[in-house]
GUKESE-601308 format. One record per residue: y, z, x of N, C-alpha, C, CB in turn; residue number from 1. Coordinates in steps of 0.05 Angstrom, whole numbers, plus 32768, in hexadecimal, padded with zeros to 4 digits. Each point is the difference from the previous one (the first is absolute). Glycine has a CB too. Layout:
BEGIN
+------+------+------+------+------+------+------+------+------+------+------+------+-----+
|  n_v |  n_w |  n_u | ca_v | ca_w | ca_u |  c_v |  c_w |  c_u | cb_v | cb_w | cb_u |   k |
+------+------+------+------+------+------+------+------+------+------+------+------+-----+
|    Y |    Z |    X |    Y |    Z |    X |    Y |    Z |    X |    Y |    Z |    X | NUM |
...
+------+------+------+------+------+------+------+------+------+------+------+------+-----+
! end
This chain:
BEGIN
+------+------+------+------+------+------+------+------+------+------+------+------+-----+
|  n_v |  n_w |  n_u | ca_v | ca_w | ca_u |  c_v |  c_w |  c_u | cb_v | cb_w | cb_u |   k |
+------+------+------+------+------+------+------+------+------+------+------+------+-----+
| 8093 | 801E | 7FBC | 801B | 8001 | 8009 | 8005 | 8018 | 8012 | 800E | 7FE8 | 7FD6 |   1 |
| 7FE8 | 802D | 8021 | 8003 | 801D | 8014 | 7FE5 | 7FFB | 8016 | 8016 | 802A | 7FD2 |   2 |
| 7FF7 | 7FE2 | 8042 | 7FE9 | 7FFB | 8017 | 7FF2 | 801F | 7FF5 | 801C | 7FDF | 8035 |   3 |
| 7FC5 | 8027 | 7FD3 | 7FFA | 8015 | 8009 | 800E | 8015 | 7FF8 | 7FF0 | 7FE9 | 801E |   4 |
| 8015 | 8017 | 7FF8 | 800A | 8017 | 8018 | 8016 | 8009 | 7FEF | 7FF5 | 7FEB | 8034 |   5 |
| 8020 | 8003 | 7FB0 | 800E | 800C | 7FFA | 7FF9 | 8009 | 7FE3 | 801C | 7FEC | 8023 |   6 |
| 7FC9 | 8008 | 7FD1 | 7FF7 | 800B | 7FEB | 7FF1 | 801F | 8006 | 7FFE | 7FCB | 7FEF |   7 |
| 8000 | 803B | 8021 | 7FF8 | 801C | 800E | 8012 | 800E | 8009 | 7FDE | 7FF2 | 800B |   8 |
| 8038 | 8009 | 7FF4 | 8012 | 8010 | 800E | 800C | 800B | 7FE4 | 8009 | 7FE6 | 8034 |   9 |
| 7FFE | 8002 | 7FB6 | 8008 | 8005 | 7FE4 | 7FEC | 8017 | 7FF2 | 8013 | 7FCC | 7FFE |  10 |
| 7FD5 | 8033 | 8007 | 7FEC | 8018 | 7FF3 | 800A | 8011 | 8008 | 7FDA | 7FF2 | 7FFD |  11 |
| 801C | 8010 | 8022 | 8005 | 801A | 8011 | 8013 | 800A | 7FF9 | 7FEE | 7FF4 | 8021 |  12 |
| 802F | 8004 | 7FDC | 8019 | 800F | 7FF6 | 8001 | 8004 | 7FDE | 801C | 7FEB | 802C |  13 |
| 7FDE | 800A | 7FC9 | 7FF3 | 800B | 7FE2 | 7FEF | 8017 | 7FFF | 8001 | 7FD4 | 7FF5 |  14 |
| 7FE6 | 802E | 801E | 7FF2 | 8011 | 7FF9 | 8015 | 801E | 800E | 7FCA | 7FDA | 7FFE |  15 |
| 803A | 8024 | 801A | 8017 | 8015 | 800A | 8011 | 8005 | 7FE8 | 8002 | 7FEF | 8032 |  16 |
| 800E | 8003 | 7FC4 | 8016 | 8003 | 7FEA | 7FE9 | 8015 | 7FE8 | 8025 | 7FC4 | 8009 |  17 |
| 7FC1 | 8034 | 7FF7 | 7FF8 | 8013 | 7FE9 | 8007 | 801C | 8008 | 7FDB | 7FE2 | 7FF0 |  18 |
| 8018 | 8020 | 8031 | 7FF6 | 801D | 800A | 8026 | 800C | 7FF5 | 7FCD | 7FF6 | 8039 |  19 |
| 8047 | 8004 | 7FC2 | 801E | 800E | 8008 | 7FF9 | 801E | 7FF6 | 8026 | 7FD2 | 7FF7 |  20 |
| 7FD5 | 802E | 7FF5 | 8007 | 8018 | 7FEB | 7FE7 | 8018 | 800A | 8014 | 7FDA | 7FCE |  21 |
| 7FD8 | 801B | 8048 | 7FF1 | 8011 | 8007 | 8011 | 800B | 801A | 7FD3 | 7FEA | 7FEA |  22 |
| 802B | 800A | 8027 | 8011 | 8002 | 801D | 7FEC | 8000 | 8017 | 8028 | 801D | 7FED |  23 |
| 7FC9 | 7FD7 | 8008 | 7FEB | 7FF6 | 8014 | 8004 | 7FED | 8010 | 7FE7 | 800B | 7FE6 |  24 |
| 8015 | 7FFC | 803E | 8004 | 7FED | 8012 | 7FDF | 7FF4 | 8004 | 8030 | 801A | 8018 |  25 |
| 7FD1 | 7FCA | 7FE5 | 7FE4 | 7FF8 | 8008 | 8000 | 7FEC | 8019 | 7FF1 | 8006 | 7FCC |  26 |
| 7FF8 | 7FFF | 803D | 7FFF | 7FF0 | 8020 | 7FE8 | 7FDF | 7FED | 7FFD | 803F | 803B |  27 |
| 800A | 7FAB | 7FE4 | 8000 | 7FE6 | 7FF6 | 7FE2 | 7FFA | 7FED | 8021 | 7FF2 | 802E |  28 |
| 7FC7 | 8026 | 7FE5 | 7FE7 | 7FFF | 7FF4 | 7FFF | 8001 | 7FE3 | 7FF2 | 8014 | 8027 |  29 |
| 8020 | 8005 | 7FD4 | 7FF6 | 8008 | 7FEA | 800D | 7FEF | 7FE7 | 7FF7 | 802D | 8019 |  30 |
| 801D | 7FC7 | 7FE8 | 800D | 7FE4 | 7FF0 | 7FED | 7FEE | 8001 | 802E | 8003 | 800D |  31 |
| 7FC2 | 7FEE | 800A | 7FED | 7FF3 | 7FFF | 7FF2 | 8005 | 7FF5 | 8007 | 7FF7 | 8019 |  32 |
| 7FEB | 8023 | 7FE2 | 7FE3 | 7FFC | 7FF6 | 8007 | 8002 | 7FE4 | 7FE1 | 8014 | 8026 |  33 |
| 8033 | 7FFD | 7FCE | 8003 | 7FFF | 7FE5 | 8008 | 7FE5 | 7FF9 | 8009 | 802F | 7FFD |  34 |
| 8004 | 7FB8 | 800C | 8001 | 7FEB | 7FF5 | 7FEE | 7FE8 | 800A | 802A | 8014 | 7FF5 |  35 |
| 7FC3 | 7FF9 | 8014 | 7FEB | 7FEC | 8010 | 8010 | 7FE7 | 8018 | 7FDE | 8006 | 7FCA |  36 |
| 8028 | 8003 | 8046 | 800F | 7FF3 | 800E | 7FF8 | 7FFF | 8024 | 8022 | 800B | 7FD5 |  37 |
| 7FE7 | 7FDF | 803A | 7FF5 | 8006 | 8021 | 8017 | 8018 | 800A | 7FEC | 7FC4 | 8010 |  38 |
| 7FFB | 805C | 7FFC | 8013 | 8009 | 8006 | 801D | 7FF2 | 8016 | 7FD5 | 8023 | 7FF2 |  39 |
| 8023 | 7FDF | 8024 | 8012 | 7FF4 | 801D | 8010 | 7FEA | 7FEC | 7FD7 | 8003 | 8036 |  40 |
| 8027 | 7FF2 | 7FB9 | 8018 | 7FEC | 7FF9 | 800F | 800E | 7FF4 | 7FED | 7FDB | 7FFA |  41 |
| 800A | 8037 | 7FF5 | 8013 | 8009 | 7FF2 | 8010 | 801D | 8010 | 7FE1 | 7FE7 | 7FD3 |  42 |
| 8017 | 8024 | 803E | 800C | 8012 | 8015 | 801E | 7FED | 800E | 7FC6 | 801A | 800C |  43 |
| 8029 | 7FD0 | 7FFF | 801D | 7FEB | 8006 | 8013 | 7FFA | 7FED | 7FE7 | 7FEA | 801A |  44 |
| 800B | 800F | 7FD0 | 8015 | 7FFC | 7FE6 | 8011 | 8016 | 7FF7 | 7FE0 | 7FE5 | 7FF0 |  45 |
| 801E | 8038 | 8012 | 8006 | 8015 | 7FFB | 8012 | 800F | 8019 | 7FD6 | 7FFC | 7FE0 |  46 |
| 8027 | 7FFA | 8037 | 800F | 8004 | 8012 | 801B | 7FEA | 7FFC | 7FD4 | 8014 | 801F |  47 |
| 8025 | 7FD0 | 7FE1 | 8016 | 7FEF | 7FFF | 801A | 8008 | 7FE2 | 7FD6 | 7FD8 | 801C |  48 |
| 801C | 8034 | 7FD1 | 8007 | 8002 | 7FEB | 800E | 8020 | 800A | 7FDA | 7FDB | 7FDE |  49 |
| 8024 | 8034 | 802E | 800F | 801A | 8007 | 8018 | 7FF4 | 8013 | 7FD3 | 8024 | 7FFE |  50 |
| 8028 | 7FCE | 8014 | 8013 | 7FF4 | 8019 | 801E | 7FF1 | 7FED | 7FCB | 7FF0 | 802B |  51 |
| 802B | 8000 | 7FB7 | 800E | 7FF9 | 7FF1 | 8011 | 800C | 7FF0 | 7FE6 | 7FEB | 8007 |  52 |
| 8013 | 8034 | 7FFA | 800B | 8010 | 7FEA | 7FF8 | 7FFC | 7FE4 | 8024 | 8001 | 801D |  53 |
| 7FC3 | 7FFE | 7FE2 | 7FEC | 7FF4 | 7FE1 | 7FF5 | 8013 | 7FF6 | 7FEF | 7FD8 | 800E |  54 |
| 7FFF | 8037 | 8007 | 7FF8 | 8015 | 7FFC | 8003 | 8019 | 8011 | 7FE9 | 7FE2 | 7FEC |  55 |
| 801C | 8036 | 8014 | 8009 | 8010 | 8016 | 7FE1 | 800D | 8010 | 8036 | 800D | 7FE1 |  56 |
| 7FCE | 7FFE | 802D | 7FD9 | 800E | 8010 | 8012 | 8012 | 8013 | 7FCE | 7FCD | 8009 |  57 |
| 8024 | 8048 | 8001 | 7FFC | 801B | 8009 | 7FEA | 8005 | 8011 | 8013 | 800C | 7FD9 |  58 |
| 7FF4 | 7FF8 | 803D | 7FE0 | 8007 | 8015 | 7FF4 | 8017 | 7FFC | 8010 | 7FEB | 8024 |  59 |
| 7FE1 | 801D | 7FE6 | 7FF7 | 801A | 7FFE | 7FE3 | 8004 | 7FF6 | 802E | 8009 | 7FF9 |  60 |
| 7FC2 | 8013 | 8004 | 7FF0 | 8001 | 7FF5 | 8004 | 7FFB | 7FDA | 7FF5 | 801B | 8033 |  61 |
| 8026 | 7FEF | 7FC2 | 8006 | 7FFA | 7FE4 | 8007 | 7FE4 | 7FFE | 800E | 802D | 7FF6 |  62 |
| 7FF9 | 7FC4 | 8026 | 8011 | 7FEA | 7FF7 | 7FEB | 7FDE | 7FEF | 8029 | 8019 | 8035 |  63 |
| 7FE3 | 7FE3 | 7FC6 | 7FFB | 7FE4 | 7FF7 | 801C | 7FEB | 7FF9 | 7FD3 | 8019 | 7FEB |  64 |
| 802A | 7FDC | 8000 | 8006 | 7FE6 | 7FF6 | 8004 | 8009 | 7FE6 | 7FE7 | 7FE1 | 801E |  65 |
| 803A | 8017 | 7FD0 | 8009 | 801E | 7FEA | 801B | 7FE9 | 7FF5 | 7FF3 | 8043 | 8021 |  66 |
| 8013 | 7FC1 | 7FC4 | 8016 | 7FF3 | 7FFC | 801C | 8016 | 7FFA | 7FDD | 7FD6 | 7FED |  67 |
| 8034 | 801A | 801E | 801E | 8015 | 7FFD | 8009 | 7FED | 7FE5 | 8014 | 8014 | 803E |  68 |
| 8006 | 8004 | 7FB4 | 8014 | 7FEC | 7FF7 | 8007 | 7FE6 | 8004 | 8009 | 8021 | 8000 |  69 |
| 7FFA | 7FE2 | 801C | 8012 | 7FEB | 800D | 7FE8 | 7FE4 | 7FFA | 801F | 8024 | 802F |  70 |
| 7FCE | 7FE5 | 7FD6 | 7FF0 | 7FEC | 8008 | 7FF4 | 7FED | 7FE7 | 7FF6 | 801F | 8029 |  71 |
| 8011 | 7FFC | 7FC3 | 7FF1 | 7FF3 | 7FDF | 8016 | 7FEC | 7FF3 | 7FE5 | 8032 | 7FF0 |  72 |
| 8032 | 7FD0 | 8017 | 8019 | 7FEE | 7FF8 | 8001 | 7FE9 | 801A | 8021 | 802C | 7FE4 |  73 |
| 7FCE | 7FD2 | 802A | 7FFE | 7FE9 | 8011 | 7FEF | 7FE9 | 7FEC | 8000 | 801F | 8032 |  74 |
| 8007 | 7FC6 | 7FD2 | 7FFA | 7FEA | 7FE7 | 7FE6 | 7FF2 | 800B | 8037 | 7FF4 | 7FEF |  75 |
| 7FB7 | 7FF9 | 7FFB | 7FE2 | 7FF9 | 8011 | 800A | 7FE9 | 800E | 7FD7 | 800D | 7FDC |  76 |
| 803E | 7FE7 | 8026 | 8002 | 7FE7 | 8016 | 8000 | 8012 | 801A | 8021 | 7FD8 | 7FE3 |  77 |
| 7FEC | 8041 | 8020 | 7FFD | 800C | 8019 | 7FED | 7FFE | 800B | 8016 | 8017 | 7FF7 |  78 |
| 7FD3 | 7FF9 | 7FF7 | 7FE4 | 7FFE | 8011 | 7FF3 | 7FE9 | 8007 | 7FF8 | 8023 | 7FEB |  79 |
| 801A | 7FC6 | 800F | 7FEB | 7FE9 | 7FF5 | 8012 | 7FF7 | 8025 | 7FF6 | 7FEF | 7FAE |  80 |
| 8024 | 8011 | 804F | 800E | 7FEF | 8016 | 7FF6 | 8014 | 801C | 8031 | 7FE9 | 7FDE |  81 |
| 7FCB | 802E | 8020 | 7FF4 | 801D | 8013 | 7FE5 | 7FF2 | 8011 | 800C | 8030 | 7FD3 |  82 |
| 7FE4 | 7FCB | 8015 | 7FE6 | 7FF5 | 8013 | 7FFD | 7FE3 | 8004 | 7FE7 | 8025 | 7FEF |  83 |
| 802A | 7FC7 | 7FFC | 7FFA | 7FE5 | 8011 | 8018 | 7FF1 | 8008 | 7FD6 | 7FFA | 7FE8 |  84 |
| 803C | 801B | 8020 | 801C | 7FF9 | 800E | 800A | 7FE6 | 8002 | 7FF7 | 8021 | 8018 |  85 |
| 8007 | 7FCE | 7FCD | 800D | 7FE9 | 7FF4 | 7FFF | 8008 | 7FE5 | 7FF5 | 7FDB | 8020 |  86 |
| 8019 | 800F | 7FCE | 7FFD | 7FF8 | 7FE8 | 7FEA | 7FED | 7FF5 | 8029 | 800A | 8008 |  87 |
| 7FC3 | 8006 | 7FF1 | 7FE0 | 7FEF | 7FF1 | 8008 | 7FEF | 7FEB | 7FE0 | 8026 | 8004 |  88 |
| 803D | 7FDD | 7FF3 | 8008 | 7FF1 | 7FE0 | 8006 | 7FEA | 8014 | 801A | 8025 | 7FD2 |  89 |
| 7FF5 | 7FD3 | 8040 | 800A | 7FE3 | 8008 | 7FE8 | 7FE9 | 8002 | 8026 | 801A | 801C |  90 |
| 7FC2 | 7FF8 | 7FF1 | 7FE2 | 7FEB | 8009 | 7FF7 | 7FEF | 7FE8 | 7FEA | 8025 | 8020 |  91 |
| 8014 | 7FBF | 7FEF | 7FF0 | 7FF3 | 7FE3 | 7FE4 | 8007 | 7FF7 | 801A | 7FDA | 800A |  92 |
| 7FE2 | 802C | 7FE6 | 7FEC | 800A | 7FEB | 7FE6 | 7FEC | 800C | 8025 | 800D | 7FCF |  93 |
| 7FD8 | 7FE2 | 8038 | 7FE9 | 7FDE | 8007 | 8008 | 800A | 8021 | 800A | 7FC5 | 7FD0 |  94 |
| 8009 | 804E | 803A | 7FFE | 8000 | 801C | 8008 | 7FE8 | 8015 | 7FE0 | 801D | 7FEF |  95 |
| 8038 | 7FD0 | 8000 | 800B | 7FED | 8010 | 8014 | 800C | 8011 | 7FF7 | 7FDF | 7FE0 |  96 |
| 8010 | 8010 | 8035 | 8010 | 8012 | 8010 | 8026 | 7FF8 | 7FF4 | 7FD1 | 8000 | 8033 |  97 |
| 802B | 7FF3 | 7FB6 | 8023 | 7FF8 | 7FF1 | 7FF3 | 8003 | 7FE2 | 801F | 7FD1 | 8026 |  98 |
| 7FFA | 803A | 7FCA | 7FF6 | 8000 | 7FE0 | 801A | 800E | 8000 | 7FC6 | 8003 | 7FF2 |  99 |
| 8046 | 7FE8 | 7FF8 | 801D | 8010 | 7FFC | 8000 | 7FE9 | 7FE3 | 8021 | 8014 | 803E | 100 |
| 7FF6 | 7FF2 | 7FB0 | 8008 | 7FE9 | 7FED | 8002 | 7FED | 800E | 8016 | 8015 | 7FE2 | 101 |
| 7FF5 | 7FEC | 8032 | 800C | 7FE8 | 8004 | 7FDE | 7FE7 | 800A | 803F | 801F | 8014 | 102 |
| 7FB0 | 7FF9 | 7FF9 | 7FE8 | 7FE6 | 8012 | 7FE4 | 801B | 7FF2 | 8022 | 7FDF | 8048 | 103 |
| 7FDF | 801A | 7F9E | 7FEB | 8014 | 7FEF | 7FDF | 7FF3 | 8007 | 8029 | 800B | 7FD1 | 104 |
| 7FC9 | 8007 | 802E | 7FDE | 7FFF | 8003 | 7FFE | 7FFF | 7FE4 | 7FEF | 801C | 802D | 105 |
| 7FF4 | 7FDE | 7FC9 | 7FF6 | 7FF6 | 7FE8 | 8003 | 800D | 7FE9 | 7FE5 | 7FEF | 8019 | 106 |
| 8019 | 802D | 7FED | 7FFE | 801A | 7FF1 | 8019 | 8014 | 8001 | 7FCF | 7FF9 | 8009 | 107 |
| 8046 | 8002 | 800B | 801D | 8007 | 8007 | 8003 | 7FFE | 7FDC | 8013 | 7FE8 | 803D | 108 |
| 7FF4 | 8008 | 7FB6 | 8018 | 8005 | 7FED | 7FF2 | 8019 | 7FE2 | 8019 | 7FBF | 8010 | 109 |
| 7FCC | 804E | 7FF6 | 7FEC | 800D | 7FF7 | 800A | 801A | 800C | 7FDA | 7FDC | 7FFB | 110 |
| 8028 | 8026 | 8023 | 7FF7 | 8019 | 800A | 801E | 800B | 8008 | 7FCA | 7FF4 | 8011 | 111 |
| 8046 | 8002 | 7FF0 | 801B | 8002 | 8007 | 8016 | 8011 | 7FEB | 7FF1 | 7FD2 | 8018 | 112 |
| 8003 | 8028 | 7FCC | 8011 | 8014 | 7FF3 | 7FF0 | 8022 | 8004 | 8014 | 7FD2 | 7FDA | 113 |
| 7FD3 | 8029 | 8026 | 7FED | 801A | 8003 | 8002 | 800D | 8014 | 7FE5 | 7FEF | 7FEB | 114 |
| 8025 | 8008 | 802C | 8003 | 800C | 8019 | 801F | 800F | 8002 | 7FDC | 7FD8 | 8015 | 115 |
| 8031 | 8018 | 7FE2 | 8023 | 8009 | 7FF8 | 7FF9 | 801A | 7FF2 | 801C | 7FCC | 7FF5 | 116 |
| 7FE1 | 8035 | 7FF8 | 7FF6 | 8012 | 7FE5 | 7FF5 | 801B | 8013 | 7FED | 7FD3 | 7FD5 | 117 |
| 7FFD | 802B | 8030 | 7FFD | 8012 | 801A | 8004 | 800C | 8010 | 7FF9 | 7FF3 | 7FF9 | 118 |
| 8012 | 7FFB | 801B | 801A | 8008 | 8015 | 8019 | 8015 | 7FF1 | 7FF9 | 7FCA | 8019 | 119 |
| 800E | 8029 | 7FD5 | 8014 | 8014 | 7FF0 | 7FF9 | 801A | 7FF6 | 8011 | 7FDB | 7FF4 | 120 |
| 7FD4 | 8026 | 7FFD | 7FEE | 801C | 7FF6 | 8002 | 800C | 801F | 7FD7 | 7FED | 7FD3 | 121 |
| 8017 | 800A | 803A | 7FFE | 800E | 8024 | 801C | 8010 | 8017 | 7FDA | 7FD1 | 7FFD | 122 |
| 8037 | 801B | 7FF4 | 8020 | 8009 | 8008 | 8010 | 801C | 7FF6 | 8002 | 7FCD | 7FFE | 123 |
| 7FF4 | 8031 | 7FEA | 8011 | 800C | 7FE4 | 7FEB | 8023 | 8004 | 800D | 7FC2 | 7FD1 | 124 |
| 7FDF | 8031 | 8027 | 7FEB | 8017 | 8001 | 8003 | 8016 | 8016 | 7FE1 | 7FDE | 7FEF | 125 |
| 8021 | 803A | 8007 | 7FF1 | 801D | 801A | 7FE8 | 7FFB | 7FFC | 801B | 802D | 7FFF | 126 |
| 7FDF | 7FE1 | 8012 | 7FE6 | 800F | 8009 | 7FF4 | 8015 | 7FEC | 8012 | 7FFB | 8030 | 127 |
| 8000 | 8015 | 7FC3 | 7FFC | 8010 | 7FEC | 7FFF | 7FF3 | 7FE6 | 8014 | 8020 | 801B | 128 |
| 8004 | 7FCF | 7FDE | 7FFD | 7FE8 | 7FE7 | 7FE3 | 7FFA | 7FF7 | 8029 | 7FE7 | 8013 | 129 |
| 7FC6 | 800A | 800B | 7FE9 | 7FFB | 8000 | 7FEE | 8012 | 8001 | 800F | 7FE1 | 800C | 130 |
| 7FF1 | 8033 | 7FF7 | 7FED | 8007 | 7FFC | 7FFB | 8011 | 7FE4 | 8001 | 7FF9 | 8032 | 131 |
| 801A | 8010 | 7FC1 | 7FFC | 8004 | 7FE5 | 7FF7 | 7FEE | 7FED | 801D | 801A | 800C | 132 |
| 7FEB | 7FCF | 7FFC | 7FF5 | 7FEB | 7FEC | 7FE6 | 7FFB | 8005 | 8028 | 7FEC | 7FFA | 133 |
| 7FCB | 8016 | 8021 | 7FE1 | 7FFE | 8007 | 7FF1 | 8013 | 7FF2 | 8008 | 7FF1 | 802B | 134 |
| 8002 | 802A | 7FD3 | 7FF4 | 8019 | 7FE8 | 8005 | 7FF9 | 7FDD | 8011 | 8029 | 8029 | 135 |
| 8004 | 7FCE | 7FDE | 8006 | 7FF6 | 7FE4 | 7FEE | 7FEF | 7FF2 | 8029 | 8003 | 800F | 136 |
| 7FCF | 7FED | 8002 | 7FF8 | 7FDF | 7FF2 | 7FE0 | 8013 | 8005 | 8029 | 7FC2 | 8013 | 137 |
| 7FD1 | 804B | 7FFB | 7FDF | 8008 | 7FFF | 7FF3 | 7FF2 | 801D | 7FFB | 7FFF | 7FC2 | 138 |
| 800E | 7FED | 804B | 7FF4 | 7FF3 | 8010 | 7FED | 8017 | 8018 | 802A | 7FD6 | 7FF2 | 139 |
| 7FD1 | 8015 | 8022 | 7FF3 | 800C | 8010 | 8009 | 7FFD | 8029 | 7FDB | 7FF8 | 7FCB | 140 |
| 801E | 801C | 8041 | 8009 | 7FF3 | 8011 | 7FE3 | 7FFC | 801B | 803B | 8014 | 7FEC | 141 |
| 7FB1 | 7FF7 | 800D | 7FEB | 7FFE | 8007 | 7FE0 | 7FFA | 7FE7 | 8023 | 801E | 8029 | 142 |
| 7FCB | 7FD0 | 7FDD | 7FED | 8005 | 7FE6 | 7FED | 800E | 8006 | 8008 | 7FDC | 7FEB | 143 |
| 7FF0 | 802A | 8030 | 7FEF | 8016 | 8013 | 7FEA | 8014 | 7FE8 | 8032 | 8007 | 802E | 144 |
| 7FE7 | 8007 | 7FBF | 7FE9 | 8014 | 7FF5 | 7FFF | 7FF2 | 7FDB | 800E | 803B | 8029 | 145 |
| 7FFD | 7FAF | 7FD8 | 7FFD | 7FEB | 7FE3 | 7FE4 | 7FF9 | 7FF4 | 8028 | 7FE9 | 8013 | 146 |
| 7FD2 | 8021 | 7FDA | 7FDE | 7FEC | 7FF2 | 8017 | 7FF0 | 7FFB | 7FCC | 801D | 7FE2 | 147 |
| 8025 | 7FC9 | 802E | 8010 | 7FE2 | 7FED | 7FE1 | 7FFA | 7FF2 | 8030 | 7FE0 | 8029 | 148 |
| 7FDA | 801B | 7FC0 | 7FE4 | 7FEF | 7FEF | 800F | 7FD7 | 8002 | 7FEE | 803C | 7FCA | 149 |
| 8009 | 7FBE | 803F | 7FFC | 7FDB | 7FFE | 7FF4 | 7FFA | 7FE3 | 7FF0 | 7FF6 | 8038 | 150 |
+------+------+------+------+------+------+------+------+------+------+------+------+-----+
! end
């Protein structure tokens, strides 16, 4: 349901939201490599996401890519509507080009309350919300330095 481009942009401002309490400005490389990611996408992603008021950046030899207040009380539909400048909740799920109650696809009356449900968490939610609950719950936002045992 999330393209890409906006499941990386959601890290990328998570992992920024960790750096706050340090006051560390980081440039696009260095977000990339700590979450294993293509640098140049995520430099674009990180620029579009500053132009939005998502995340704030600073030029310079100190400057980088840094979260403000402002930016941590910004909600995850922002970042989400920031990089794929529509609504991903309206698209049908099977990728028909109509899916509504009224002219539903096979799997519409399945994916339709889950997508609502969502949309509303994504609405409701900061940027900060989420990411306390991402520390909270233990999750991860890269598995780069993870032993997974299978």
């Amino acid at each position: 349901m999330l393209t890409n481009a906006a499941k990386y942009a959601i890290r990328a401002v998570l992992y920024l939201t960790e750096k706050v309490d340090t006051g560390e400005k980081l440039n696009g490389k260095d977000i990339s490599n700590s979450l294993d990611m293509p640098d140049a996408f995520i430099a674009k992603l990180l620029q579009k996401l500053a132009k939005s008021n998502i995340v704030s950046s600073s030029k310079g030899p100190k400057g980088g890519f840094y979260m403000s207040e402002k930016n941590l009380n910004k909600h995850i539909d922002d970042i989400i509507i920031a990089i794929d400048n529509k609504d991903i909740f309206e698209g049908c799920f099977l990728g028909l080009p109509v899916c509504s109650d009224e002219n539903p696809c096979p799997i519409h009356h399945i994916v339709a309350p889950f997508k609502e449900q969502l949309q509303d968490k994504f609405q409701k939610m900061t940027i900060l919300d989420f990411a306390k609950e991402v520390k909270d719950n233990g999750t991860h936002l890269t598995l780069k330095d993870i032993d997974i045992k299978l």
